[in-house]
C-alpha positions as CSV (number, residue, x, y, z in Angstrom):
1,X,-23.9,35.5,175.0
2,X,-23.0,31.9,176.2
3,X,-24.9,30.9,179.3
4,X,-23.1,30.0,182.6
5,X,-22.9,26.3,183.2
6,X,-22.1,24.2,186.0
7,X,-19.6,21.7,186.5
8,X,-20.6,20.0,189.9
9,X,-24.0,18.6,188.3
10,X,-24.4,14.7,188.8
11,X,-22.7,12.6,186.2
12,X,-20.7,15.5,184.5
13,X,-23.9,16.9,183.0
14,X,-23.9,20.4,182.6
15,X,-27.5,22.4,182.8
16,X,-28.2,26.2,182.7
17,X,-28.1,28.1,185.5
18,X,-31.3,29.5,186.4
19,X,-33.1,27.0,184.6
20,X,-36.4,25.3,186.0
21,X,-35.4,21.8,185.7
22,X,-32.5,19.3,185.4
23,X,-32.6,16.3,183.1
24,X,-33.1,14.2,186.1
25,X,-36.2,16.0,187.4
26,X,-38.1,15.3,183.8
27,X,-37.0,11.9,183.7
28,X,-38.6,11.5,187.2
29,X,-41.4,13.4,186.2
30,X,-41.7,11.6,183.1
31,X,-41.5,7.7,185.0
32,X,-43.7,8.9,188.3
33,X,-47.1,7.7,187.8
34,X,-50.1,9.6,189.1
35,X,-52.1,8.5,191.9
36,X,-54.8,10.2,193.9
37,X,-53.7,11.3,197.4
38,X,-55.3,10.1,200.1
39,X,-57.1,12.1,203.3
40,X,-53.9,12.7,205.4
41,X,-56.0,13.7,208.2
42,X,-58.3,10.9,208.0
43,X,-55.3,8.6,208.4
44,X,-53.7,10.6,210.7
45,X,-57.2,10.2,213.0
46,X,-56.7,6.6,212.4
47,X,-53.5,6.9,213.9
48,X,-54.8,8.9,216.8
49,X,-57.8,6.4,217.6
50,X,-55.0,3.1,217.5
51,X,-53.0,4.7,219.3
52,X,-56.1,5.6,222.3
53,X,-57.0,1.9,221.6
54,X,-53.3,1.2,223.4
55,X,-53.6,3.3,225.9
56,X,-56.8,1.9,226.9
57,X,-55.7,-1.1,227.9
58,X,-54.2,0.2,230.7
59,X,-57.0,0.6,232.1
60,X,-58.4,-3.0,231.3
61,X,-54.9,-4.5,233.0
62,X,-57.2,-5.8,235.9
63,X,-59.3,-7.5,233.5
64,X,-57.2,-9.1,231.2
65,X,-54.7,-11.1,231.3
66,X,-51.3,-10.0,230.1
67,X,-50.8,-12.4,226.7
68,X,-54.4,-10.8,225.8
69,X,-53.0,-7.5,226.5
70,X,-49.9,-8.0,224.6
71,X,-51.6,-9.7,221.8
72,X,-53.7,-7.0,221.0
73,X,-51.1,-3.9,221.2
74,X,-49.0,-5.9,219.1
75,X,-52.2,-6.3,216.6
76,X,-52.7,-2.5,216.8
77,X,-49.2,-1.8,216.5
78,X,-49.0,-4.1,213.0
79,X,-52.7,-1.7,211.9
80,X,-50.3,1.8,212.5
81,X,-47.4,0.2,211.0
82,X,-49.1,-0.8,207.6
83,X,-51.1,2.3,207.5
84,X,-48.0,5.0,208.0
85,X,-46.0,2.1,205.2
86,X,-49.2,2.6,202.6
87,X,-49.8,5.9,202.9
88,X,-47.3,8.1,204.5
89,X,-44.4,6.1,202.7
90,X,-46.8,5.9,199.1
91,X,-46.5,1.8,199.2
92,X,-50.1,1.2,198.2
93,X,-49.2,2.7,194.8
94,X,-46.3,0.6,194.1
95,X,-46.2,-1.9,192.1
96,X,-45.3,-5.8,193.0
97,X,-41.3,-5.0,193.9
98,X,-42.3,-4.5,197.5
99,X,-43.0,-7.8,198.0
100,X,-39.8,-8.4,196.3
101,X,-38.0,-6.8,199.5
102,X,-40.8,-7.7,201.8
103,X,-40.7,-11.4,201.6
104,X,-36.9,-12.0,202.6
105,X,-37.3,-9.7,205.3
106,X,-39.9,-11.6,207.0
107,X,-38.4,-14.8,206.5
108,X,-35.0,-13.3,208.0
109,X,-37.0,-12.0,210.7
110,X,-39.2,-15.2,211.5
111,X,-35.6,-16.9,211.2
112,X,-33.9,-14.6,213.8
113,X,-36.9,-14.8,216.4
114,X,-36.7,-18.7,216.0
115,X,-32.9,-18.5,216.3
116,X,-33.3,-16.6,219.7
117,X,-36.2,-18.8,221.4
118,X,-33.8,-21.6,223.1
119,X,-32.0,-18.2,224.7
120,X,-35.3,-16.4,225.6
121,X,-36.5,-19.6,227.1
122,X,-33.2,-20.8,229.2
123,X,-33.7,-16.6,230.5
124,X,-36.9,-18.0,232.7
125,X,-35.2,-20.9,234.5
């Protein structure tokens, strides 16, 4: 008995019905390459601290001064950002291509803050 097939598969491939996998799910499984998983909840903690590290800076307004202030939520800001990147978005495993993507973005970005300083500067006059 011939097995129902279907004709709305990706690319005009046609796979079993019923069937476990596709072609593309080996050929994903067959390029993904193992890595340990990390302590979610150790880096969600880490997460949780930073983020009670902001907050307390409220409380030290009266003592600092506001560039201080800013400095450091910005630092702890960049600390949450690269841990959700390496291990919430699996970055840490990847090979060198990320910097492929990473380095034009920051030069963009470094070129678009630049770009704007003569108008953020006129703002205060």
């Amino acid at each position: 008995m011939p097995e129902a097939r279907r004709e709305s598969d990706v690319g005009g491939a046609m796979s079993r019905r019923g069937s476990v996998g596709t072609f593309g799910d080996r050929r994903m499984a067959e390029t993904h390459e193992s890595h340990a998983h990390p302590n979610y909840l150790a880096i969600f903690g880490y997460l949780v601290v930073l983020t009670g590290a902001s907050f307390a800076t409220l409380a030290l307004h009266g003592r600092l001064g506001p560039t201080v202030i800013v400095l450091f939520v910005l630092c702890v800001a960049v600390c949450k950002a690269s841990l959700v990147a390496m291990y919430f978005m699996h970055l840490k495993s990847e090979k060198a291509w990320k910097f492929v993507l990473l380095v034009p973005t920051l030069f963009m970005a470094t070129v678009l803050v630049l770009a704007l300083l003569p108008d953020i500067a006129r703002l205060g006059q």
